[in-house]
FIFI-176186 format. One record per residue (C-alpha): residue number from 1; x negated, y negated, z. Coordinates in steps of 0.2 Angstrom, whole numbers, plus 2048, in hexadecimal, padded with zeros to 3 digits. Layout:
<sites>
 num east north  up
 NUM    X     Y   Z
...
</sites>
This chain:
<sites>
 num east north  up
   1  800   800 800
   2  7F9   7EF 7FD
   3  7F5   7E2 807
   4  801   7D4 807
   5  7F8   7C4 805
   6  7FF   7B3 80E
   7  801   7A4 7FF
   8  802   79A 80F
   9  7F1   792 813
  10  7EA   794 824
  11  7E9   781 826
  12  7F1   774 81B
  13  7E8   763 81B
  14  7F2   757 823
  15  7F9   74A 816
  16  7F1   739 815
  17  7FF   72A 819
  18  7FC   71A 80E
  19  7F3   70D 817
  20  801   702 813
  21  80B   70E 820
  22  7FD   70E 82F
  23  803   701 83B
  24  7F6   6F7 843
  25  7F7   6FD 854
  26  7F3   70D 84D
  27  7E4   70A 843
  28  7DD   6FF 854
  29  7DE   710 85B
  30  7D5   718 84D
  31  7C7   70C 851
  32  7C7   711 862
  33  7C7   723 85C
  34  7B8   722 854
  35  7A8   726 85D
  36  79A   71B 858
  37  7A8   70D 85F
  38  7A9   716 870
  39  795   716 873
  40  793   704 86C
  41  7A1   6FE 87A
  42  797   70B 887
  43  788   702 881
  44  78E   6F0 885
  45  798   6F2 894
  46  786   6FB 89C
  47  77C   6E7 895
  48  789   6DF 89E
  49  789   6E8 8AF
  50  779   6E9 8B1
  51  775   6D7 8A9
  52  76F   6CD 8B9
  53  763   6DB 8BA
  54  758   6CE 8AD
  55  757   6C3 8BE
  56  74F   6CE 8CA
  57  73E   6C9 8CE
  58  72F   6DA 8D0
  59  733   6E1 8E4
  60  722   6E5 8E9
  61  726   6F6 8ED
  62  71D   703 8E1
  63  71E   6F4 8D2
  64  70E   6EE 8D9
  65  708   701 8D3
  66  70F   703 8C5
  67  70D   6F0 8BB
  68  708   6E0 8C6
  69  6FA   6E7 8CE
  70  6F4   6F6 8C1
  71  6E6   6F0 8B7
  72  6E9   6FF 8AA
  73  6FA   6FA 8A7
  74  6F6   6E5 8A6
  75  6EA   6EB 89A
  76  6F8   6EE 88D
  77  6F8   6FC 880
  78  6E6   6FF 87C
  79  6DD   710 878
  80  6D4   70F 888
  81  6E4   70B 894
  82  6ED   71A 889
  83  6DF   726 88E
  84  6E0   722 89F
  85  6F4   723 89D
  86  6F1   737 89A
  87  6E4   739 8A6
  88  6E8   732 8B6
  89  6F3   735 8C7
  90  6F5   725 8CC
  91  706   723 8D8
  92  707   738 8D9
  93  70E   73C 8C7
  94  704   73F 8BA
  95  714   735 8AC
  96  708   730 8A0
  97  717   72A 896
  98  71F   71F 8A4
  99  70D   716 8A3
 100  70D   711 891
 101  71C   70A 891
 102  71A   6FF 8A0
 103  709   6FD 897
 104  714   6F6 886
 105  720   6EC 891
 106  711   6E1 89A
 107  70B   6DF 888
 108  71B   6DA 882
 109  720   6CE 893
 110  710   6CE 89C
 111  718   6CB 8B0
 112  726   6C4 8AB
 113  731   6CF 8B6
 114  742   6CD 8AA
 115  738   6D6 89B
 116  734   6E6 8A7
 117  747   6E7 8AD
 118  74D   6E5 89A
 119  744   6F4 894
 120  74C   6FF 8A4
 121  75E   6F8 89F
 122  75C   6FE 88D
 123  756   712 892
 124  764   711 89C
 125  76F   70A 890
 126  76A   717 882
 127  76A   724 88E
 128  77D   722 893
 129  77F   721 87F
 130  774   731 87D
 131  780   739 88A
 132  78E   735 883
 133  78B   73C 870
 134  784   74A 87C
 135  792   74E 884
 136  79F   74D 874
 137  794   757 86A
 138  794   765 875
 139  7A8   766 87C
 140  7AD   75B 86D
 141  7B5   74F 878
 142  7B6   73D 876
 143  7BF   733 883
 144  7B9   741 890
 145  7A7   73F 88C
 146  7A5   72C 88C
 147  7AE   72A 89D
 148  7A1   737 8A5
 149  794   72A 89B
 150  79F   71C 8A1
 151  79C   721 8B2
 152  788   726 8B2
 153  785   713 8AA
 154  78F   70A 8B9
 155  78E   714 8C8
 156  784   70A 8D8
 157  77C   718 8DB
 158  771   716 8CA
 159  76D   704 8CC
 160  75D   707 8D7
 161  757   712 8C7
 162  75B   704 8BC
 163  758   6F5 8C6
 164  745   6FA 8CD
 165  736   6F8 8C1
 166  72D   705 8C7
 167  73A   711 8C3
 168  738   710 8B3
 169  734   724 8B3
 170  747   727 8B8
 171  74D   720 8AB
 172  740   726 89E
 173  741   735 8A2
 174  754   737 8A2
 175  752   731 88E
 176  748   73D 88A
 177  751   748 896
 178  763   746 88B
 179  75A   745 879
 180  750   755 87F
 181  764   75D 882
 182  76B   758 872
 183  75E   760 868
 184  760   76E 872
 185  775   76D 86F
 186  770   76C 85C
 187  764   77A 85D
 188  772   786 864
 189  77F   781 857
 190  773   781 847
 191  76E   793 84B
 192  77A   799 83F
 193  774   78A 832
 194  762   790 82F
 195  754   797 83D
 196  749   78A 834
 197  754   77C 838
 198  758   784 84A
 199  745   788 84F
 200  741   775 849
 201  74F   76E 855
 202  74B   779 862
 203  735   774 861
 204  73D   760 85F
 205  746   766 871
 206  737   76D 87A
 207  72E   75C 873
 208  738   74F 87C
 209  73C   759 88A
 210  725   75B 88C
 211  729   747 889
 212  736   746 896
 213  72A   74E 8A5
 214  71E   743 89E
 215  728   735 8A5
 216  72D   73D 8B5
 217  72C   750 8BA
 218  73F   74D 8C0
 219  746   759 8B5
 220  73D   767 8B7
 221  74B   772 8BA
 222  753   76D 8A8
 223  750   77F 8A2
 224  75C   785 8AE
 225  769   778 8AA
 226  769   77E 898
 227  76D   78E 89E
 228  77E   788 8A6
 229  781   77E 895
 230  780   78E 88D
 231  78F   796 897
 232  799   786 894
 233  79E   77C 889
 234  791   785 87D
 235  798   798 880
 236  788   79F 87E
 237  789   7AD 88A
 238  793   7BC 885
 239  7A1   7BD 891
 240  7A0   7CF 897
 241  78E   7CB 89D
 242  796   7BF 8A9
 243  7A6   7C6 8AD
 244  7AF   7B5 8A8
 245  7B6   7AE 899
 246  7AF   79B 896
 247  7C0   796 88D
 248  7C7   785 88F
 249  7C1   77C 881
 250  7BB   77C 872
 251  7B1   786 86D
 252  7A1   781 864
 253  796   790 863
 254  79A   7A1 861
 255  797   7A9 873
 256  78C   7B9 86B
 257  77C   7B6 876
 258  774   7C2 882
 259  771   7B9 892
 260  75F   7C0 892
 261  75A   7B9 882
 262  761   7AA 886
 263  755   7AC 895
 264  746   7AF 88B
 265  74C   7A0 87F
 266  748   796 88E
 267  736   79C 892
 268  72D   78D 888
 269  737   780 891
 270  735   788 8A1
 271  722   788 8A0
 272  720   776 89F
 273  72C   775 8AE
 274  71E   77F 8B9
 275  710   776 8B2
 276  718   765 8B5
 277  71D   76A 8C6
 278  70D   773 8CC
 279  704   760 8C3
 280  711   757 8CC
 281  70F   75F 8DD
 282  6FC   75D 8DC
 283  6FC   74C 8D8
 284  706   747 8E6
 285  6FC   751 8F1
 286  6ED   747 8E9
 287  6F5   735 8F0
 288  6FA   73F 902
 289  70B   73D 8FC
 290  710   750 901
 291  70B   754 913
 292  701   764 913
 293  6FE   764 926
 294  70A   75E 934
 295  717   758 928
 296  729   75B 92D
 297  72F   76C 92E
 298  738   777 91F
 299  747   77B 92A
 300  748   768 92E
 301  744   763 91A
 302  752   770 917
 303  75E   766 921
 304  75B   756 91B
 305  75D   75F 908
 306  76F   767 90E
 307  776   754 916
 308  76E   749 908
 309  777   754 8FB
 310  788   751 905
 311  782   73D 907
 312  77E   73C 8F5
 313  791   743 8F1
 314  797   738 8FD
 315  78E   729 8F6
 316  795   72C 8E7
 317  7A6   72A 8EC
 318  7A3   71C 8F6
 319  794   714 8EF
 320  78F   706 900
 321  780   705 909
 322  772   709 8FD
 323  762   707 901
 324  751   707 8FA
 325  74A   712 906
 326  753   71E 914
 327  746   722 921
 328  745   735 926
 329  750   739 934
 330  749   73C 945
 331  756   748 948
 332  766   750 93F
 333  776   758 949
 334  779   76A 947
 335  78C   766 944
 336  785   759 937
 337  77A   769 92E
 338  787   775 92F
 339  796   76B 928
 340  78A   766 917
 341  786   776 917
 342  797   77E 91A
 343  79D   76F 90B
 344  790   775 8FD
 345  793   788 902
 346  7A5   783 8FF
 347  7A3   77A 8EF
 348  798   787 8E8
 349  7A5   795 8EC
 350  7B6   78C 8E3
 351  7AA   786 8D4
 352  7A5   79A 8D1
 353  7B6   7A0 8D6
 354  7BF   793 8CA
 355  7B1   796 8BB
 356  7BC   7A2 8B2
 357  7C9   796 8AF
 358  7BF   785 8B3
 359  7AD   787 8AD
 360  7A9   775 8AE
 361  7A9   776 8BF
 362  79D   783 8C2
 363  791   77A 8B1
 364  793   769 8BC
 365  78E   76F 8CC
 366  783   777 8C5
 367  779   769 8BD
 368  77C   75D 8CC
 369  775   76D 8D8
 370  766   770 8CA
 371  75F   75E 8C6
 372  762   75A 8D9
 373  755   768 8DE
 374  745   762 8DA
 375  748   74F 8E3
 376  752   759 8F2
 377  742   758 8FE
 378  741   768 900
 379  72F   765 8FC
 380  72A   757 906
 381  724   746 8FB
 382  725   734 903
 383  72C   731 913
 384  73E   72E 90F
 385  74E   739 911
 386  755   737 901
 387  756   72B 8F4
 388  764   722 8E7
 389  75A   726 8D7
 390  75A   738 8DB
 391  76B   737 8D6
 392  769   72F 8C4
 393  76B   740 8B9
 394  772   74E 8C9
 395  782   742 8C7
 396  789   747 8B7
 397  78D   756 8BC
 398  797   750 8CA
 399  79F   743 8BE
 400  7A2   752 8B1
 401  7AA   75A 8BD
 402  7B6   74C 8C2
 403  7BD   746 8B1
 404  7C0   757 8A9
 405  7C9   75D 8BA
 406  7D2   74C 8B9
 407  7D5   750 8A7
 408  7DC   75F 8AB
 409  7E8   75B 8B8
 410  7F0   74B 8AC
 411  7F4   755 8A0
 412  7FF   762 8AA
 413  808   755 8B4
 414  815   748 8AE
 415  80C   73A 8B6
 416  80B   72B 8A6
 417  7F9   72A 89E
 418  7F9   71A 89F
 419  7F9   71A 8B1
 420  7EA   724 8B1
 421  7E2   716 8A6
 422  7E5   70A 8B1
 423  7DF   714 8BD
 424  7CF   71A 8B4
 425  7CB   705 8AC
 426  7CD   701 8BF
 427  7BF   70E 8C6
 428  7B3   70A 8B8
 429  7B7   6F5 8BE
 430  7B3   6FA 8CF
 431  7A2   704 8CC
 432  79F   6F5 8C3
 433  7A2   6E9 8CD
 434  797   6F3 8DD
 435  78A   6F6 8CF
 436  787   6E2 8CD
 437  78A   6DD 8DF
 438  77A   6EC 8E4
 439  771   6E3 8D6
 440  771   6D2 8E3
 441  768   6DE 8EC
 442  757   6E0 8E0
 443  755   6CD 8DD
 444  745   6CE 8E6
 445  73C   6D8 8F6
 446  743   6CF 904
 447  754   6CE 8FD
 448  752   6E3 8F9
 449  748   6E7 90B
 450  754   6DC 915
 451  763   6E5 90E
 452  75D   6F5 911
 453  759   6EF 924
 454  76B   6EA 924
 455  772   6FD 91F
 456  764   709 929
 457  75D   70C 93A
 458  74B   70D 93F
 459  745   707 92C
 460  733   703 930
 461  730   704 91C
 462  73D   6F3 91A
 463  737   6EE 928
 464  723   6EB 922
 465  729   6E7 912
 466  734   6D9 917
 467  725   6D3 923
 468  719   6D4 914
 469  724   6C8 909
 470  727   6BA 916
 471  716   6BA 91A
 472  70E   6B9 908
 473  71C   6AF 902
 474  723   6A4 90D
 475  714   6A5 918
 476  71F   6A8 928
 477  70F   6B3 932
 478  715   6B4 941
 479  727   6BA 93D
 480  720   6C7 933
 481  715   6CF 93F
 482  725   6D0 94B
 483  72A   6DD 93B
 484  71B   6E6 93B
 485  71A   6E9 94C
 486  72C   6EF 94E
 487  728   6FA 93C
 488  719   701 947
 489  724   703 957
 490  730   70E 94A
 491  722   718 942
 492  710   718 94B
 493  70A   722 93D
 494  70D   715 930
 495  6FE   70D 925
 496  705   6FF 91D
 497  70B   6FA 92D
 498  6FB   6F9 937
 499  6F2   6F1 925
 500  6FF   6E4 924
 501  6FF   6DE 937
 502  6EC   6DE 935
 503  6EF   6D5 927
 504  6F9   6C8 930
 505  6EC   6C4 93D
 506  6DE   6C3 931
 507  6EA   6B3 929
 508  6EB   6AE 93B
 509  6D8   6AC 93F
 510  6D9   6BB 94B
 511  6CD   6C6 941
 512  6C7   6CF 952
 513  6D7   6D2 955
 514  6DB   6DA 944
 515  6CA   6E7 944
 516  6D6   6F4 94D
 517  6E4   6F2 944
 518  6DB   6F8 935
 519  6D4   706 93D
 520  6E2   70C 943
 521  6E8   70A 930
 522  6D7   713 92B
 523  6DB   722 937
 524  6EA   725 932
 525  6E2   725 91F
 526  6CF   723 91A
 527  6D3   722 909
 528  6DF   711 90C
 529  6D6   706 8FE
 530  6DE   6F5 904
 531  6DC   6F7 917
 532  6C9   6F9 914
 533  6C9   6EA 90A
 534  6D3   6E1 916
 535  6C7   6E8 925
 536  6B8   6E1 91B
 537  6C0   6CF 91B
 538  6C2   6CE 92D
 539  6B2   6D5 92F
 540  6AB   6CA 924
 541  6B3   6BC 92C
 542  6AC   6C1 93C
 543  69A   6BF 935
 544  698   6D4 933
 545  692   6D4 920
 546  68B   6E4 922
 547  69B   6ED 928
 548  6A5   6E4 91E
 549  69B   6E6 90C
 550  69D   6FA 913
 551  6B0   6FA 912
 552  6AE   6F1 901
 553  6A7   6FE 8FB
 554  6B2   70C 902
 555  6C0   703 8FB
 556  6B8   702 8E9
 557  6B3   716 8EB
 558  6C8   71B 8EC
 559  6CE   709 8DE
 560  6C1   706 8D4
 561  6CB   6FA 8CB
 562  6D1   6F0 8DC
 563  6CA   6DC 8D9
 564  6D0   6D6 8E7
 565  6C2   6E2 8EF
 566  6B6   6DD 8E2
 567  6B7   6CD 8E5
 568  6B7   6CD 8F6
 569  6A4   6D9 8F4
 570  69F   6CB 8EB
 571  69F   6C0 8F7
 572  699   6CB 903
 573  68A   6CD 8F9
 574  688   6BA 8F5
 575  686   6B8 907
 576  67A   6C6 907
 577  670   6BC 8F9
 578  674   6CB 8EE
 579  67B   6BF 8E0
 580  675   6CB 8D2
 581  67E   6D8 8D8
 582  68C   6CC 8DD
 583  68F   6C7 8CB
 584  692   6D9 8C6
 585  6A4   6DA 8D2
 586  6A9   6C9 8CC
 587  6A8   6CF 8BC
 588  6B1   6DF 8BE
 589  6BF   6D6 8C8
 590  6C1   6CA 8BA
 591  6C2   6D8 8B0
 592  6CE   6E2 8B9
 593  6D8   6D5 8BD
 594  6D8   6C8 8B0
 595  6E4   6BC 8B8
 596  6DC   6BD 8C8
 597  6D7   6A7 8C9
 598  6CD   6AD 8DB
 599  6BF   6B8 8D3
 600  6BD   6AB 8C3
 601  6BB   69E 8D1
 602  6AD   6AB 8D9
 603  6A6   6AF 8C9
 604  6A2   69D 8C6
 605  69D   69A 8D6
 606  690   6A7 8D4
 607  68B   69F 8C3
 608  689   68E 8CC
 609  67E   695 8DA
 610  672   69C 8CC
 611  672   68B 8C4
 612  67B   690 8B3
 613  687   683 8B3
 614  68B   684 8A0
 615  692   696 8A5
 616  69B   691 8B5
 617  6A4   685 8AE
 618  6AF   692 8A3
 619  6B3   69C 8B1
 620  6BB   68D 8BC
 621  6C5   687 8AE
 622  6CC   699 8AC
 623  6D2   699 8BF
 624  6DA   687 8BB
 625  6E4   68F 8AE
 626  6E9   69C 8B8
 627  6EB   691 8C8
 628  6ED   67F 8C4
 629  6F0   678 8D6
 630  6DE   683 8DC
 631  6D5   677 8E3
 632  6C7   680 8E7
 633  6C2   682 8D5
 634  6C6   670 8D1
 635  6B8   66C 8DF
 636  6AE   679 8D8
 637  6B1   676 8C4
 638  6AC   664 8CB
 639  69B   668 8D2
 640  696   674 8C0
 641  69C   664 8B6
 642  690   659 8C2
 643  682   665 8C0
 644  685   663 8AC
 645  684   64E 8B0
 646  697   64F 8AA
 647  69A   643 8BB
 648  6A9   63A 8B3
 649  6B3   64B 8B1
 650  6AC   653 8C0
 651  6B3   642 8CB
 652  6C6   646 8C3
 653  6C4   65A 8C9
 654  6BD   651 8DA
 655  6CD   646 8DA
 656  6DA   656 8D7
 657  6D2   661 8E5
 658  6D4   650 8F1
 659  6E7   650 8EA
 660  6E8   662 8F0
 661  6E0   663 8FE
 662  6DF   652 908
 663  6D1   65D 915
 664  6C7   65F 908
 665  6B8   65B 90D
 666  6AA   663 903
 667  6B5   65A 8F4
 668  6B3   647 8FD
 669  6A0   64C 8FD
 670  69F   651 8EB
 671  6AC   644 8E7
 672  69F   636 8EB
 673  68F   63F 8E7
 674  696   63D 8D7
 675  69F   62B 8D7
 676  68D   627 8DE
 677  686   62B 8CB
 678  692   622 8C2
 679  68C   613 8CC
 680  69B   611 8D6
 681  694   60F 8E8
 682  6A2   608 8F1
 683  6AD   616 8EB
 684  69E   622 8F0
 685  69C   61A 901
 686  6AF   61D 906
 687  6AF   62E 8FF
 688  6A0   634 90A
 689  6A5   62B 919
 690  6B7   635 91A
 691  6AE   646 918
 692  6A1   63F 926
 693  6B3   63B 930
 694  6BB   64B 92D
 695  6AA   654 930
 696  69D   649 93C
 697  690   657 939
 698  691   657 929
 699  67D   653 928
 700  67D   651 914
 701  68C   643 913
 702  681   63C 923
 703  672   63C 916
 704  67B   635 906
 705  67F   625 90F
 706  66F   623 915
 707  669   624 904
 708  676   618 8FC
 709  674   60C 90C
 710  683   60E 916
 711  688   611 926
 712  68F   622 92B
 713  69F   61A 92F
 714  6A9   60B 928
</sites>
């Protein structure tokens, strides 16, 4: 008998209307519709929330690391600077891209702050895009997936990723993180297209994720990620291996995939996981970053890992006291353990139990348990608790798991949809709003440190860094060593803080005073490069140049790029009589720090001493342009154009110091050495006689009016 065939077609095309019968409200909705519209809108509501971002000044904390005080990365893209990008641990990472590109923005802006937070607003910017066409390409939905996106570009919890300089690693290395993904999406679902075209995508996949742990090791445990994302929504994993069907939506990819080859299809990526890690963890313990010996217990790291997962849920519901840093809890309440723990055992439970009908539950806590793990502090790095950047990627899950459950409950009940606009346009206003009002926050250090004092207990970090900034730039000394001795009361065993309230006293002329405080810093750790600098300047000051030219060089042994230290050896030697010797570090802190006005100021100085004059002269107009108002080079550029016989312009340099610095009196000296060539003796007189008033035994003024024949005093 023969098979009857249908005429029927499986699928008639739908039939086009005329345009001329498409009203307009409905061809607005086709715009809306379309997904390159979608990501543009995602792209500009993420510029305008995180606009005043372009205000916020550098914070101090970690920036000075990463740009304004790295040499390398002032130096700007240069084939010298990219080989020390690839071949350094500096800060405890070994993210040699994370360096070029801060290397390329201080090209690009130099320190002006507002360049450095552009380029972070625009990683983060294309990587809400990324995730977006991410999302919809795998599940194939549209307004789903750009609401997940929606809420990874607003959240509060991601503006300390965004907002801080020296983050730049987060959000590079979630690009790279979400290109790496979509290659590895297309890879799955061209198998059947080609294998060359599927082992190409797959190699391009493995490249940006190497390139995503070469801007942070943060998503190591991506490998394991993909996995889920082979369950669902890519229905890779033959259902009878699991036990579950992963049916729900549509489906992309034939589900025909043994789980263990997909296993073994994850070897490559998982070996540069374990290298990045075992690089990582080295290089950390390379800084002391990662406590070895008497560092804080697994069972009580364990704890901390349990609550902060619960906290970081709990932030991201109610997204209000951030801080930069959460100090370490002395303590945590066994009831407090056992209910986060009891909350995450629970939440694992009903995502398993509910995966046969629900698998984007399991798939999102998955990713949010999985990119959590590495940053959970089970391995101990840095002194803090927890952290809001941790959260930047572990959040889409969670955020996954929300709007298709949300999804899914709308479209079985009767409630209106546009209700559930409303509802959804109002979260995504509020995240935004939070989101601009935590930016206030990151307008400078003190405004950031003082916030975080207001939201935690026993913050000895805020507390020395909010001492640091009134000291240096409001000059408020006293006030901040009342922070630095509460920060020490907190935490005994803290380096900066002892540094920093040495720091204070040697700005107070209390150098004896300040010696202990630097040894206490130097016990806690010989290898602290700016308290032996610090220690040699109060030595220095007390008249110990031996002692002090010995921590100059300790501190030049661990940064041999430090010039401030260089500097400060320099005058040490100079002292010393060394001033061969001397001229070298002057040289090299010029170098290393080319906008540093002190060491040009020195170098001259030197220059002057030898009698070069012609080359001194240089030197002090290049700290003038970096410091205008310096008058000690004016005084100084004055006495090299004097020894030129330039005494018409050395007298206007004279002038400006005076202006400056009404005290000044090596400047009144010089001043009418100087008036006294040019023949103007009255003027001379009355210069010399007001340094003789501010200084009585100051037996070369005495001199100089004897030799012009006036008195000492008028």
């Amino acid at each position: 008998m023969r098979q009857q065939v249908s005429r029927r077609s499986p699928k008639a095309a739908p039939r086009r209307l005329p345009a001329s019968s498409v009203s307009a409200p409905v061809r607005a909705l086709a715009w809306w519709l379309r997904p390159w519209f979608v990501a543009l809108a995602l792209a500009v509501a993420t510029v305008a929330t995180y606009a005043p971002v372009l205000w916020c000044d550098f914070v101090g904390y970690d920036d000075t690391v990463y740009v304004t005080e790295n040499w390398h990365v002032l130096q700007g893209l240069t084939w010298e600077q990219v080989d020390w990008a690839f071949a350094n641990l500096t800060a405890g990472f070994w993210h040699p891209l994370t360096w070029l590109s801060h290397m390329l923005d201080a090209q690009l802006y130099g320190l002006h702050a507002w360049g450095h937070h552009l380029t972070n607003l625009l990683l983060h910017t294309a990587s809400t895009v990324l995730l977006f066409m991410l999302l919809r390409r795998m599940t194939g939905f549209l307004w789903r997936s750009a609401l997940v996106a929606a809420l990874f570009a607003v959240h509060p919890l991601h503006v300390e990723s965004v907002a801080w300089v020296a983050e730049r690693k987060d959000v590079l290395s979630a690009f790279f993180g979400f290109i790496c993904l979509w290659f590895y999406v297309s890879y799955t679902q061209s198998q059947s297209g080609g294998r060359e075209s599927a082992i190409t995508r797959y190699l391009v996949s493995l490249l940006f994720f190497a390139c995503s742990l070469a801007s942070k090791a943060t998503l190591v445990t991506l490998p394991f990620l993909m996995l889920a994302l082979d369950y669902w929504p890519l229905k890779r994993v033959r259902s009878e291996e699991c036990g579950v069907r992963s049916g729900g939506q549509q489906n992309l990819q034939p589900a025909t995939s043994p789980f263990v080859a997909l296993l073994l299809e994850k070897l490559p990526f998982l070996a540069l996981s374990l290298a990045s890690g075992l690089l990582t963890i080295h290089a950390e313990k390379s800084i002391g970053a990662v406590a070895t010996k008497g560092g804080i217990p697994l069972l009580m790291r364990a704890s901390n890992a349990v609550v902060s997962c619960v906290r970081y849920l709990g932030q991201m519901v109610w997204p209000f006291n951030m801080a930069v840093f959460y100090p370490y809890p002395k303590a945590l309440s066994l009831w407090l353990i056992g209910g986060a723990a009891l909350l995450l055992i629970g939440i694992t439970v009903w995502v398993v139990l509910a995966a046969r009908r629900r698998p984007y539950l399991a798939v999102g806590w998955a990713w949010f348990v999985v990119v959590l793990l590495p940053v959970s502090g089970l391995i101990q790095v840095g002194s803090h608790s927890r952290a809001d950047r941790y959260t930047y990627v572990p959040l889409v899950g969670i955020f996954l798991m929300i709007v298709w459950g949300v999804v899914e409950v709308l479209s079985r009940s009767r409630s209106p949809k546009l209700l559930a606009g409303i509802i959804v346009a109002a979260l995504l206003l509020a995240c935004g709003w939070r989101t601009q009002d935590q930016l206030r926050h990151w307008r400078n250090a003190e405004s950031l440190f003082s916030h975080a004092l207001a939201v935690t207990r026993d913050n000895d970090l805020a507390l020395n860094n909010v001492g640091y900034h009134i000291m240096t730039s409001a000059g408020q000394v006293d006030e901040a060593m009342d922070y630095f001795r509460r920060a020490i009361t907190i935490n005994p065993n803290g380096v900066e803080q002892w540094d920093n309230l040495g720091f204070a006293l040697v700005r107070k002329g209390q150098n004896a005073d300040a010696v202990p405080c630097f040894e206490a810093a130097l016990r806690l750790n010989p290898q602290h490069a700016n308290t032996h600098n610090n220690l040699g300047n109060a030595l220095s000051n007390l008249g110990r140049i031996d002692e002090a030219i010995g921590h100059y060089r300790l501190a030049l042994q661990v940064r041999p790029d430090y010039a401030e230290a260089q500097n400060n050896l320099g005058i040490a030697l100079v002292q010393k009589g060394e001033l061969d010797e001397a001229m070298v570090h002057f040289r090299a802190a010029v170098q290393y720090k080319p906008g540093y006005s002190v060491a040009h100021n020195s170098l001259g100085n030197v220059l002057t001493l030898r009698g070069h004059f012609q080359e001194a002269v240089p030197e002090y107009e290049a700290a003038l342009r970096l410091d205008p108002d310096y008058a000690e080079a004016h005084n100084n550029l004055g006495y090299a154009l004097a020894g030129l016989g330039r005494f018409a312009e050395a007298v206007s340099h004279y002038q400006r110091a005076l202006q400056l610095n009404a005290g000044y009196v090596s400047a009144y000296y010089n001043l009418g050495c100087a008036l006294a060539q040019l023949g103007r003796r009255p003027e001379a007189v009355a210069q010399l006689q007001e340094a003789l008033r501010l200084q009585p035994a100051y037996a070369d003024a005495r001199q100089k009016l004897k030799e012009l024949g006036a008195p000492a005093s008028p």
